[in-house]
N, C-alpha and C positions, 0 to 999 in steps of 0.2 A: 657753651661753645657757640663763638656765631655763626650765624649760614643753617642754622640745624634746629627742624621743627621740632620743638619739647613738648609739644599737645595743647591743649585748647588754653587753660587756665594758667598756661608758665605766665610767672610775671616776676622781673631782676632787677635792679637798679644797684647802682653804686653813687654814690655821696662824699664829695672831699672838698673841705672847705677852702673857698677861691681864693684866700691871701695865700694859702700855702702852695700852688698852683704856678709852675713855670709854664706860661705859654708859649716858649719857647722850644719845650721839652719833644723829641720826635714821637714821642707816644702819643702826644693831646693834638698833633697838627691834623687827625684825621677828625673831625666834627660828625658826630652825629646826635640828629634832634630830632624826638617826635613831634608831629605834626598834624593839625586838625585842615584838610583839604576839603574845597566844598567846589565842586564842576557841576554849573546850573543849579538842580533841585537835588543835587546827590551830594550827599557829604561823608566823610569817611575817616582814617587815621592811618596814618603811617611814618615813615623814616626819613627823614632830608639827611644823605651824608654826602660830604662835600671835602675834598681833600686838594691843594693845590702842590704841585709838584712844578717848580721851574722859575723861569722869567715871568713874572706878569708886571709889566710896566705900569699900567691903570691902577694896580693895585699896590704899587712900590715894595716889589718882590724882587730882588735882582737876584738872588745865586738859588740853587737847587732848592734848600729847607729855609729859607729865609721866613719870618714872621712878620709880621704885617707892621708895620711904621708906628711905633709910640706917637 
């Protein structure tokens, strides 16, 4: 379940192979990617999610769920 601590050692993934993959699909437009982060001498691990909802022009989004320009 996400948002919900499983204790020290959880560890999940899931795997599906990218030609079968619509990146168009409303389920995949939400991104999430672990991430190795280093601020000055500290370094650390965590989540970049990133989800766009809307117009972004810069990024050739024009209607609510549009995908990103082939």
């Amino acid at each position: 379940m996400h948002g919900r601590w499983h204790g020290d050692l959880s560890v999940g993934a899931e795997e599906f192979p990218v030609a079968d993959l619509d990146n168009l699909s409303l389920h995949l437009i939400h991104v999430q990617q672990v991430v190795r982060a280093t601020w000055g001498d500290r370094t650390g691990l965590g989540v970049l999610e990133q989800l766009v909802i809307g117009r972004c022009t810069p990024g050739g989004l024009r209607d609510f769920f549009d995908g990103a320009p082939a």
